[in-house]
C-alpha positions as CSV (number, residue, x, y, z in Angstrom):
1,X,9.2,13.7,-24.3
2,X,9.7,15.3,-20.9
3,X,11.5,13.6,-17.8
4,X,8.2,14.4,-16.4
5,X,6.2,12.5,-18.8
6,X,8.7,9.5,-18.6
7,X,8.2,9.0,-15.0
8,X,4.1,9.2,-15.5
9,X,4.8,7.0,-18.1
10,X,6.8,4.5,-16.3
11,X,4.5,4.8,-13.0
12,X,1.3,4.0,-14.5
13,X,2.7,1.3,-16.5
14,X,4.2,0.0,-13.7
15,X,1.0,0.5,-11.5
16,X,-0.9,-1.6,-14.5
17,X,1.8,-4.5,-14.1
18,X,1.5,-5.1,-10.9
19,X,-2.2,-5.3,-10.9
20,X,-2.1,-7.3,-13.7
21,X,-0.4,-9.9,-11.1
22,X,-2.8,-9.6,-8.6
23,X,-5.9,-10.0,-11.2
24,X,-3.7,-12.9,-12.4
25,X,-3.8,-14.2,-8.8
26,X,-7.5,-13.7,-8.8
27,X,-8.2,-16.0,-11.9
28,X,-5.2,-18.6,-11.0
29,X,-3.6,-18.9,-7.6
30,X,-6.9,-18.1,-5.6
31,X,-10.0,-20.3,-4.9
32,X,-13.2,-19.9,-4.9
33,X,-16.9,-21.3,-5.9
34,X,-18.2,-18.0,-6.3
35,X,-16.3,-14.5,-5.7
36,X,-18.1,-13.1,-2.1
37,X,-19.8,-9.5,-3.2
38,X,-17.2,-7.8,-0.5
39,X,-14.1,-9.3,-3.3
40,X,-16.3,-7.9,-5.7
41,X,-16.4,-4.2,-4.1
42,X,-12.3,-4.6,-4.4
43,X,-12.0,-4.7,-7.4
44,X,-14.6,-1.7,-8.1
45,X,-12.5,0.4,-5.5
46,X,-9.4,-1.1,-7.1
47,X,-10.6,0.2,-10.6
48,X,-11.6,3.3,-9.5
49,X,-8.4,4.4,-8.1
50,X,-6.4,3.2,-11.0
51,X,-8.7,5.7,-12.9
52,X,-8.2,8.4,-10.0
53,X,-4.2,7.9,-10.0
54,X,-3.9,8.1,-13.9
55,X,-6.2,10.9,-13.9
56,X,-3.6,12.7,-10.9
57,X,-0.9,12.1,-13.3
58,X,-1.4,13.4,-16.3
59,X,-2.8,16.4,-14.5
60,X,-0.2,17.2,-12.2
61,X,3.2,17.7,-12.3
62,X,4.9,15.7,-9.7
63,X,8.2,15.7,-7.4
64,X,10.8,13.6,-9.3
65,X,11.5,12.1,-5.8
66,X,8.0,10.9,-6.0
67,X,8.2,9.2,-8.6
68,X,11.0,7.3,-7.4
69,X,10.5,6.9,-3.9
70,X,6.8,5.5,-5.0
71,X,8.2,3.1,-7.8
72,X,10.2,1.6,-5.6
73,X,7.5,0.6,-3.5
74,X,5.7,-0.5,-6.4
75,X,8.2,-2.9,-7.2
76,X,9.1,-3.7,-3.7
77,X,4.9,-4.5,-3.8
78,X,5.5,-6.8,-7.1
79,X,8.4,-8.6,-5.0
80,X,6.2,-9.5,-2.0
81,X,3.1,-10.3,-4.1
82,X,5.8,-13.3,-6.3
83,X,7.3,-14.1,-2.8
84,X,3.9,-15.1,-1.2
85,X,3.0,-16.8,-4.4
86,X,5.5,-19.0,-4.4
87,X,5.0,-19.6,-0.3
88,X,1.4,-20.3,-0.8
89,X,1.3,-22.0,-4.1
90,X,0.0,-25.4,-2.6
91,X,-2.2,-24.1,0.0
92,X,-4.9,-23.7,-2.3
93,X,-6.0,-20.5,-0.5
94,X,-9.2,-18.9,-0.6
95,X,-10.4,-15.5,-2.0
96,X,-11.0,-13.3,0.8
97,X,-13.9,-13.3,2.5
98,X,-14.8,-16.9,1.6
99,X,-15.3,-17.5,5.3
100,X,-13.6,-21.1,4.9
101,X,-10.7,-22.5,7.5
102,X,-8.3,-23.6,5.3
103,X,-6.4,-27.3,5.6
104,X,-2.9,-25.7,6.3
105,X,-0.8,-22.7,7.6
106,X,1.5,-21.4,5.3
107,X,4.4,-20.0,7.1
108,X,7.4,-19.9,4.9
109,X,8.6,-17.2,2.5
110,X,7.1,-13.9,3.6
111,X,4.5,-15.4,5.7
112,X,7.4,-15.8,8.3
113,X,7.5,-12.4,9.1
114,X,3.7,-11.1,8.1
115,X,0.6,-13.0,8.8
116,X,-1.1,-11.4,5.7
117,X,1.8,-11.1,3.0
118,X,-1.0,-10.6,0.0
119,X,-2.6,-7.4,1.8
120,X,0.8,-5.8,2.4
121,X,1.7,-6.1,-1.0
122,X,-1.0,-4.4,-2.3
123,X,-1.0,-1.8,0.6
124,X,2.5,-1.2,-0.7
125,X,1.2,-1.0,-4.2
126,X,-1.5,1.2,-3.1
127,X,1.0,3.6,-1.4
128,X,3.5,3.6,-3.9
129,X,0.7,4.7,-6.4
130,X,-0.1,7.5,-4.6
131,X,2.9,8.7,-4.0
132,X,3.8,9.1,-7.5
133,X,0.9,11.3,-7.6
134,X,1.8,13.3,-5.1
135,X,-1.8,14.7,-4.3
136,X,-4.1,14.4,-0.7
137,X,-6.8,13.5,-2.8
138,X,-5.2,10.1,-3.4
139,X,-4.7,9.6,0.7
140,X,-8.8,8.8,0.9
141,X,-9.3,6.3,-1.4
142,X,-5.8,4.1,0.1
143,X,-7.1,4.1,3.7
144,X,-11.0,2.8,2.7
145,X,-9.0,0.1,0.6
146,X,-6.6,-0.7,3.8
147,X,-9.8,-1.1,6.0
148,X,-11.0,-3.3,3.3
149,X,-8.2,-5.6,3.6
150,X,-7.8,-4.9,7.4
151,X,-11.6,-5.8,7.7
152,X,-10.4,-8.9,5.4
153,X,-7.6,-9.9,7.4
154,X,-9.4,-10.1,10.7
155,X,-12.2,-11.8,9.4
156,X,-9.6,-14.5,7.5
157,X,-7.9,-14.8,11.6
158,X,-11.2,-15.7,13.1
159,X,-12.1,-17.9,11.1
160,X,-8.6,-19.9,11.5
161,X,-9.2,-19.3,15.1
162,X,-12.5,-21.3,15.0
163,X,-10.9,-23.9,13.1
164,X,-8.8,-27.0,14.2
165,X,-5.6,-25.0,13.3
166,X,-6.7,-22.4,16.2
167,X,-3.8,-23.6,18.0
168,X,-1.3,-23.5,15.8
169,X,-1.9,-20.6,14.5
170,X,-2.1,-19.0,17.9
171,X,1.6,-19.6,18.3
172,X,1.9,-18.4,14.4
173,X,0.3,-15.1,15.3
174,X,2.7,-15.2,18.6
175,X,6.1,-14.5,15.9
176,X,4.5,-13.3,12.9
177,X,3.0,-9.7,12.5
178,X,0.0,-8.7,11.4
179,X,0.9,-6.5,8.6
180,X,4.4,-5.0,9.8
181,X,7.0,-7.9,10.8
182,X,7.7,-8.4,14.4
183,X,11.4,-7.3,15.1
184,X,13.2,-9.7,17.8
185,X,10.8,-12.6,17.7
186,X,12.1,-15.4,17.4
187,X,11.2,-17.6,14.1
């Protein structure tokens, strides 16, 4: 076996783990009465670029740098996703799109630094993926996903902001990014 085909190997795999965790996340950490068709479309998207980045992989040859370089964003993803687990795990938080306030803020762990710690993480994921395949064709399918979760994000904000939280997390959104930390604020 090839160094070449190790690394696909080890990136798909690895691609396959971590969205293992989120679908884990989907069935257990995550609440709902009944997945929103927009969570729905996700995971179509999400399944057709798994497809899409295996395909690219066993096609192409790729850049051993890569293949590392998009790894270790894949397992920088995994390390996010398991931080904002473990922040969230008794908010009882909603599947996105639910359109429901929730009854808390979470703001410890990695939702100190990022408002949306679960959308970074699979950005990251997303990224990582691609890179590993090194091909344009992968660059489309990541930024309709990111709007996705951007259009997910926003939606999830204005619906806190019509809540009774709307003033906390005003000051929240005041020292914690949106999806990049906020360097020099104060926490």
């Amino acid at each position: 076996m090839t160094s070449q085909t190790i690394l696909d190997i080890a990136s798909i795999i690895l691609g396959l783990f971590v969205v293992g965790q989120f679908t884990w996340a989907m069935r257990f950490h995550f609440t709902t009465e009944k997945m929103a068709l927009a969570a729905k479309l996700i995971s179509v998207i999400s399944i057709a670029m798994i497809a899409l980045f295996i395909y690219l992989l066993m096609a192409r040859v790729q850049p051993i740098a890569a293949h590392g370089v998009g790894i270790l964003m894949m397992i920088g993803s995994s390390m996010l996703f398991v931080s904002a687990i473990r922040a969230s795990k008794k908010a009882r938080l909603w599947y996105a799109f639910e359109g429901r306030s929730p009854s808390t803020l979470v703001t410890d762990g990695p939702y100190r630094h990022l408002r949306h710690p679960f959308y970074v993480s699979y950005l990251v994921l997303w990224c990582g993926w691609a890179l590993t395949t090194f091909s344009l064709v992968s660059v489309l399918p990541v930024m309709i996903i990111a709007l996705v979760y951007v259009r997910a994000a926003k939606g999830e904000e204005a619906t806190i902001a019509a809540s009774p939280l709307a003033h906390e997390y005003a000051a929240y959104k005041r020292r914690a990014g949106f999806f990049w930390p906020k360097f020099g604020s104060s926490s």
